[in-house]
Every structure is written in structure tokens, then in C-alpha cells.
C-alpha positions as CSV (number, residue, x, y, z in Angstrom):
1,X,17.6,33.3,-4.1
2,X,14.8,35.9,-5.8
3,X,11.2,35.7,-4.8
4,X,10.0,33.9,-7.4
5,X,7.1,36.3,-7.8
6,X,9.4,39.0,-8.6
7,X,11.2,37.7,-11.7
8,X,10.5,35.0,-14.6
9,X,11.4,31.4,-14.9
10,X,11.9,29.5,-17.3
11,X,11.4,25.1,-16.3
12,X,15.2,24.6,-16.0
13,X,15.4,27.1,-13.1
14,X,12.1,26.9,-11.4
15,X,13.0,23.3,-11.0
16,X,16.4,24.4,-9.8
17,X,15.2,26.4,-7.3
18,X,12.7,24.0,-6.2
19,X,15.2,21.6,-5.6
20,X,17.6,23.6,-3.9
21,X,14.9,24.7,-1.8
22,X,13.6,21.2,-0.7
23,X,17.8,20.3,-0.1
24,X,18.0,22.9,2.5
25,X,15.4,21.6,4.4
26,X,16.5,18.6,4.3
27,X,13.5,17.2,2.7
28,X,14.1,12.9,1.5
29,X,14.5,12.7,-2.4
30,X,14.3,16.7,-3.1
31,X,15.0,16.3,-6.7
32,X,12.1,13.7,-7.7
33,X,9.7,15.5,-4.9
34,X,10.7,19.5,-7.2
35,X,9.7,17.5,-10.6
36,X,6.8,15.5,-9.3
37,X,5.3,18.7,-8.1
38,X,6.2,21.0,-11.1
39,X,4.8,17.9,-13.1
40,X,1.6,18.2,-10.9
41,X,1.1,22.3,-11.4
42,X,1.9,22.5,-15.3
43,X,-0.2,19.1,-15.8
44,X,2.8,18.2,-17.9
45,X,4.6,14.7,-17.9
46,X,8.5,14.2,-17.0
47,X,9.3,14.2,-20.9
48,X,7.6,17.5,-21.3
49,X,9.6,18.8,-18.3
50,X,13.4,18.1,-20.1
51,X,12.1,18.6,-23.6
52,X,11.1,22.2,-22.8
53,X,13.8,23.7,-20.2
54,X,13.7,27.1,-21.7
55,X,9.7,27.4,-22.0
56,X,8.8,30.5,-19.3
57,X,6.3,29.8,-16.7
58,X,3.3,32.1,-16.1
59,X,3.3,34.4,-12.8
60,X,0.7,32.1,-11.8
61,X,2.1,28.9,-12.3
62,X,5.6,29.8,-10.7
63,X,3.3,31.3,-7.3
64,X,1.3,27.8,-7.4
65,X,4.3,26.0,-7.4
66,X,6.7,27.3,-4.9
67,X,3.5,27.3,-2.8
68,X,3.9,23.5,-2.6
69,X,7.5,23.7,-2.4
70,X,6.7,25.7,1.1
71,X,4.4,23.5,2.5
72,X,6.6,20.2,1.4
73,X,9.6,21.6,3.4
74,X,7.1,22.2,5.9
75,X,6.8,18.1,6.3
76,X,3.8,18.0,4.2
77,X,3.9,14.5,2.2
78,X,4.4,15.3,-1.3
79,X,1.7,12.7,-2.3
80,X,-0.7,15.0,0.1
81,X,0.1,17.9,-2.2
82,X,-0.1,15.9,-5.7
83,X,-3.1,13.9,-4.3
84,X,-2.0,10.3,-5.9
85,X,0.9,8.2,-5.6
86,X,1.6,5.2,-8.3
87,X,1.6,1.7,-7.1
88,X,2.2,-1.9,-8.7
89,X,2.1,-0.1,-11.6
90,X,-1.4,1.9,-11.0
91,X,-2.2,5.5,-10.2
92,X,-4.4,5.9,-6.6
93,X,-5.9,9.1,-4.9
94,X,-4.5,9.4,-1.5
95,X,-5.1,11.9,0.8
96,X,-4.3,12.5,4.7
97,X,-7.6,9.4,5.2
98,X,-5.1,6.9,4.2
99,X,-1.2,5.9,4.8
100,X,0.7,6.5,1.6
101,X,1.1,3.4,-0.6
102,X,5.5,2.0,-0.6
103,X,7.0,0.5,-2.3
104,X,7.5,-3.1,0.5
105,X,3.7,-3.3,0.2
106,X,4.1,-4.4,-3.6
107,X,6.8,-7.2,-2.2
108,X,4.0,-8.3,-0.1
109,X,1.9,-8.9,-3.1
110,X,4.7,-10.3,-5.2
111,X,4.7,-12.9,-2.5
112,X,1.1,-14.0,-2.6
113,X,1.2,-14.6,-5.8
114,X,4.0,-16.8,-6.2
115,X,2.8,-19.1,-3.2
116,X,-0.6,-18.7,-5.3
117,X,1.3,-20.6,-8.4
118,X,3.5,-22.8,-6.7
119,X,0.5,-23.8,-4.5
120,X,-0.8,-24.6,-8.5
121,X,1.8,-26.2,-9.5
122,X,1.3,-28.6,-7.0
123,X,-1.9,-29.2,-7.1
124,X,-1.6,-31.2,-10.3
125,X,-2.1,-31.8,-13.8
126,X,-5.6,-31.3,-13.6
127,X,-5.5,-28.5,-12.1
128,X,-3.1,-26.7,-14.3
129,X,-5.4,-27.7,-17.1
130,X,-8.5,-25.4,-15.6
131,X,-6.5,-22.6,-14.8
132,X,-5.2,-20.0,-16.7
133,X,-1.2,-19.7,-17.8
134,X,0.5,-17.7,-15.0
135,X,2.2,-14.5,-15.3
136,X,4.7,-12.7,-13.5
137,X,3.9,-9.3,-15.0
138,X,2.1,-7.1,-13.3
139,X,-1.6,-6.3,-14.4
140,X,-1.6,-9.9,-15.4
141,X,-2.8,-12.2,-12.1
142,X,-6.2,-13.3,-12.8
143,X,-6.3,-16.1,-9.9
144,X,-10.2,-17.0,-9.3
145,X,-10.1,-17.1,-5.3
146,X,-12.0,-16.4,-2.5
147,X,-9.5,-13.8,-0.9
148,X,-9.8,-11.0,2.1
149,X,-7.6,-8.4,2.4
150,X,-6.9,-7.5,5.9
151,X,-5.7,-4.1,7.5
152,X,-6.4,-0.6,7.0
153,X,-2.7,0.7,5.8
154,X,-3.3,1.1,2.2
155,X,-6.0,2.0,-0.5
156,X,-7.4,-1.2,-2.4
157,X,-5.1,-3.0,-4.6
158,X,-5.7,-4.3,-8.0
159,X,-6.3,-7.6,-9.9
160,X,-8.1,-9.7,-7.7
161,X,-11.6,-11.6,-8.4
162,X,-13.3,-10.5,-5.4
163,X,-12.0,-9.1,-2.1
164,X,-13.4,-7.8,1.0
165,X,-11.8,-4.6,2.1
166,X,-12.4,-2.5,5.4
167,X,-14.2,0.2,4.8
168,X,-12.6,3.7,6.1
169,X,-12.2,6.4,3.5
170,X,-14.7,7.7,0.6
171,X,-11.4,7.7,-1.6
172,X,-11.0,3.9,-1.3
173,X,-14.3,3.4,-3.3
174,X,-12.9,6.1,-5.6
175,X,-10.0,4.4,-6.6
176,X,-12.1,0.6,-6.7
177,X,-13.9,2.9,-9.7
178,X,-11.3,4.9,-11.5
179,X,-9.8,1.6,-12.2
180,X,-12.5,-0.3,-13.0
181,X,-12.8,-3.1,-10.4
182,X,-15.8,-1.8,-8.3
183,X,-17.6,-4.9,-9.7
184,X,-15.2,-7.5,-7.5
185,X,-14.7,-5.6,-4.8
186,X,-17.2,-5.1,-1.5
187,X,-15.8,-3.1,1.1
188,X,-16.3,-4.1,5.1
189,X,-14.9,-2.7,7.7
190,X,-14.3,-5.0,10.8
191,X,-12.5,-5.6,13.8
192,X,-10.3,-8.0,12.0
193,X,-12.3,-10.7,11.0
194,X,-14.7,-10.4,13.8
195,X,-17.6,-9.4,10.5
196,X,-17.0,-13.0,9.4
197,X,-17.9,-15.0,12.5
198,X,-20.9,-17.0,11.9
199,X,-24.2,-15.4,13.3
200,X,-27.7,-16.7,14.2
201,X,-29.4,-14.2,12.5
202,X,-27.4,-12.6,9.2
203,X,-24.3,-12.5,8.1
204,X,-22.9,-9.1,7.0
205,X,-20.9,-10.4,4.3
206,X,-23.4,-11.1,1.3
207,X,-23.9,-13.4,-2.1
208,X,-20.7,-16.1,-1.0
209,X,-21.5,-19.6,0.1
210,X,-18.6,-19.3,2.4
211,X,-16.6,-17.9,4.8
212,X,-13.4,-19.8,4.3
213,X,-10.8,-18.1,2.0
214,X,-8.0,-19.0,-0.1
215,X,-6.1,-16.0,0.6
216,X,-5.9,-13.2,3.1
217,X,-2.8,-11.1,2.9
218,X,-2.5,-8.3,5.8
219,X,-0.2,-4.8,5.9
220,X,-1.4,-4.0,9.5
221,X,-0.5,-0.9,11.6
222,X,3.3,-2.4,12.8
223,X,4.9,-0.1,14.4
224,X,5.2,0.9,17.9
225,X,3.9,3.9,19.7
226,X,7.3,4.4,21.9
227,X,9.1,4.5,17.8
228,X,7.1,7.7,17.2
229,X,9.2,10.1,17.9
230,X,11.6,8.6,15.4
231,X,9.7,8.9,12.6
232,X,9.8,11.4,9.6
233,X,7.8,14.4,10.1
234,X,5.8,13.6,7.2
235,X,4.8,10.3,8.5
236,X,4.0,11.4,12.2
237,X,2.2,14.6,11.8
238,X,0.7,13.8,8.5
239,X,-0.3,10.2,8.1
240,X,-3.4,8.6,9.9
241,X,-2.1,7.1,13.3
242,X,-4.7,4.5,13.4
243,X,-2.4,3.1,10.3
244,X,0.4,3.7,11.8
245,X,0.8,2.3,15.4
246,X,0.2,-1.4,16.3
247,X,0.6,-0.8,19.7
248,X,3.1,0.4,22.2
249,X,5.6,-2.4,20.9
250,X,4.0,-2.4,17.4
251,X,3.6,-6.1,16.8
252,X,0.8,-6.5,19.1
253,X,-2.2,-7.0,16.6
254,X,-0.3,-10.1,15.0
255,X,-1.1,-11.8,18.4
256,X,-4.8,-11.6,17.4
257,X,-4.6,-11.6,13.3
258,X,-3.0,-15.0,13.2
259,X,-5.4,-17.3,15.5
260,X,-8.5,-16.0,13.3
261,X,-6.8,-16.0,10.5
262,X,-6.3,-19.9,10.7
263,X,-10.1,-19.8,11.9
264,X,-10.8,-18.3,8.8
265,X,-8.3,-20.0,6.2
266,X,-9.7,-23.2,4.1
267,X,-6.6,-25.8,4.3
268,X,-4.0,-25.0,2.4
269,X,-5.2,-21.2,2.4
270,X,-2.4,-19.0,2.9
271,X,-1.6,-15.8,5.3
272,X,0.2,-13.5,4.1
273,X,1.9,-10.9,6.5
274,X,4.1,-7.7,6.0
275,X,6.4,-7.4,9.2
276,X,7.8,-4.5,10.8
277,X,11.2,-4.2,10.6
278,X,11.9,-5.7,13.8
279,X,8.7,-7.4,14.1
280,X,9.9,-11.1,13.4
281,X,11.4,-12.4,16.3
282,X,7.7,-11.6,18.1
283,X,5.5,-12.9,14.9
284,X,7.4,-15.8,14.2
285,X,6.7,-18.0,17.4
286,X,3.1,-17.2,16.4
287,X,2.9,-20.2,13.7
288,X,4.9,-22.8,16.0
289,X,1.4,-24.7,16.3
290,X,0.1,-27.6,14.6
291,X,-2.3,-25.1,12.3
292,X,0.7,-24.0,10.0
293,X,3.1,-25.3,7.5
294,X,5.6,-24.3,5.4
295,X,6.1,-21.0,6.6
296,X,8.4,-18.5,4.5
297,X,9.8,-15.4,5.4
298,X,11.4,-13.3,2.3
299,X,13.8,-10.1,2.9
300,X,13.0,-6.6,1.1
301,X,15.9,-4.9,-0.9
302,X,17.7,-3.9,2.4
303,X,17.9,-7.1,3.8
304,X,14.9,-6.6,6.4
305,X,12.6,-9.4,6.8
306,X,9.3,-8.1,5.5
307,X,6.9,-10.4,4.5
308,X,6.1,-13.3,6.2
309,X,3.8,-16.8,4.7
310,X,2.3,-19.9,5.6
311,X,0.1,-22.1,4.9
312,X,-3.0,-24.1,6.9
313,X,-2.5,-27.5,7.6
């Protein structure tokens, strides 16, 4: 292959190239990761990109671009180089603060919301009459509950009435603004849900009557410090490890997350968990008690047990 520097390209064979770069190392979906970072130098979209093959790139563009083609074969996340990454249907900054949103996180909150309606449904007539229709689009679930999101894997999500969020990167706060929701969102970082024991003196959660919650749906660090030398290069060298490893086995922080959760859960609140993929057969025994009910566990598109639900009794 030519040094790109040293001839001209046109968009059909700079994204050749780039592609046929990323193959030989070996790099996970090298054909989306060459458009998504062409897309990301020319500030084009993906119809631009096959609507114009023949249009020749500047000197400068072509240099910027196999740039990041270097440092992605390198093992550098190609969300790191674009700076964003698109979930539930939303565009987010990410950077090396935060673990990269995926796409088993959104299962997570397709799950919380349907226990949300079916725990709506059951409720009753009168119910059903205050609340708003349900949908099962996304952009659409409006529920008006006390919730607390739990874990520090992911930037905020969207679409809830007011959540409490631990605090750890500036870009979190960022991405509560860019998409409008800064209003009904107050970040807090805490051990857990050690910020919402009761105090003699203050409480540092402010302007709610209570510290009982409808809702608290976790994604925490799952997996085990003896898997790391398993994982992808992008993930190990370049993603935070306090997001990463949940101990030396990985399932380790469930053993404290579910106690205060039902501590912290009005009755009939739900927990909603995202599992390792061998994390069941340790998290599972953890709702055997008389504090949960109706406990669900719902497979992702390979057939892994992800999420896992229940309710307080």
C-alpha cells in the first residue's frame, strides 16, 4: 500500500485502505470502525460518504485520518478517537473517564421499563387513569418515579423524571446538558447507597421527602480481576478499571448492592441488575430471602443471562 501522504484519494479508496488496514490488525468490526472515523474527519454523515465515492480528499484530511487509523490498530477504542458513541438512540461524549456505552446496557433499560408497566397494569384501573399511555418507543418513557441509578459503568441515561447519579467525570454533566435533562438529574457519588443512609445532622441528598425509591437499576463493575488478561486490548489498556473489575471473581459487589438496595426500595420497588456473563449462579442465591419476589432473569441476543429483576415484598 502507498503512504497516503504521497498520493491522492478519492472516499472509495481512503476508506478501502482504512479498512484493509484495521483487517490486518485484526481490529473487531474494521469496516464500521474505517467509516465511523472518516465520518468523524470529513464531519460528513454515512449518506454523504456513498453518495460521493469519487470526491478527492485534501492532503490534510487523508493525514488526519490515517492518523486515527494508526492509533485504532494500536488498541485505541474508536469511540476514544471519535469522542461519542450513540446509545438508546442518543449521542454521548465519552472519553477514557468513562467505560464505553453497549449495546446489553440498553437491554437493561428495556427491562425496567416493562416491569415499570406491567407493575401499572397491575396496580389498577385507577391507576391507569393518572398515568400517562405507555410506550415502547424509545424517547417516549415519561414514568414520574423516584428512581436511583446505581454504578459508575456508563454516562447518564435519558428519559427519567429525576435520578441520582454518582458523580465521576466532568463529561457526565456534559452530556445531562447537551441533551437537555440537567433539570432532573442531580449527580452523587457514593459508596453505593451509603449517601442515602439517614443522618443526625443533614442529608446529602436534597429537596425529596424521601429516601425510598421506586426504581434503582445498577450496571456495576462485573467482571473479575483474574479475566483481565482475556480482555480486548481496547478494553484493558484503555477503559477505566474502576468500571471494569468487580473484584477478583467479579461478582463480589452484588454481595453488598442487593442487601441496601432492599434497605432502600419502597415495597414493590424494583432492582434492576445487569450480570456478568457468568455472574448468575453467584447473584441469584442473593434474593432467596423473604425481601424479594417475583424475580426475572431475561437473556441478551446470545443467550447469556444479563439482566436480572425483582421486586420488594
Amino acid at each position: 500500500m502507498l503512504s497516503p501522504q504521497s498520493q491522492s484519494l478519492n472516499v472509495r479508496t481512503a476508506l478501502k485502505q482504512g479498512i484493509h488496514l484495521l483487517r490486518e490488525a485484526q481490529v473487531p468490526s474494521d469496516t464500521l470502525a474505517a467509516e465511523l472515523l472518516l465520518l468523524h474527519i470529513t464531519l460528513r454523515d454515512r449518506t454523504w460518504l456513498y453518495a460521493h465515492p469519487e470526491e478527492i480528499l485534501d492532503p490534510q484530511t487523508i493525514e488526519s485520518y490515517f492518523s486515527l487509523l494508526r492509533r485504532r490498530a494500536a488498541g485505541e477504542p474508536t469511540q476514544h478517537l471519535t469522542g461519542k458513541q450513540e446509545f438508546w438512540g442518543l449521542e454521548f461524549e465519552v472519553n477514557a473517564d468513562v467505560l464505553i456505552p453497549r449495546p446489553e446496557t440498553e437491554h437493561l433499560i428495556e427491562v425496567a421499563l416493562d416491569r415499570l408497566a406491567v407493575r401499572e397494569l397491575r396496580s389498577g384501573p385507577r391507576s391507569q387513569a393518572n398515568r400517562r399511555r405507555p410506550h415502547h418507543r424509545r424517547h417516549r418513557h415519561r414514568f414520574r418515579l423516584h428512581r436511583h441509578r446505581l454504578g459508575q459503568r456508563t454516562p447518564c441515561r435519558k428519559n427519567l423524571r429525576h435520578r441520582h447519579l454518582p458523580s465521576r467525570p466532568q463529561s457526565r454533566q456534559r452530556n445531562a446538558t447537551q441533551l437537555g435533562h440537567s433539570n432532573r438529574i442531580t449527580f452523587l457519588e457514593s459508596n453505593l447507597l451509603v449517601a442515602f443512609a439517614p443522618s443526625p445532622n443533614q442529608s446529602p441528598v436534597t429537596n425529596h421527602q424521601s429516601l425510598a425509591f421506586d426504581l434503582i437499576i445498577s450496571n456495576p463493575p462485573y467482571i473479575g480481576r483474574k479475566e483481565s488478561t482475556t480482555l480486548p486490548i481496547e478494553v484493558r489498556d484503555h477503559e477505566p478499571a474502576h468500571a471494569l473489575y468487580g473484584g477478583e471473581e467479579g461478582y463480589e459487589l452484588y454481595g453488598l448492592l442487593v442487601p441496601e438496595a432492599a434497605h432502600h426500595l419502597k415495597p414493590s420497588g424494583l432492582l434492576v441488575l445487569e450480570l456478568g456473563h457468568d455472574s448468575l449462579p453467584a447473584v441469584r442465591p442473593l434474593f432467596e430471602s423473604p425481601e424479594w419476589k417475583n424475580l426475572l432473569v431475561t437473556n441478551d441476543l446470545a443467550a447469556i443471562p444479563r439482566v436480572l429483576s425483582a421486586e420488594r415484598t
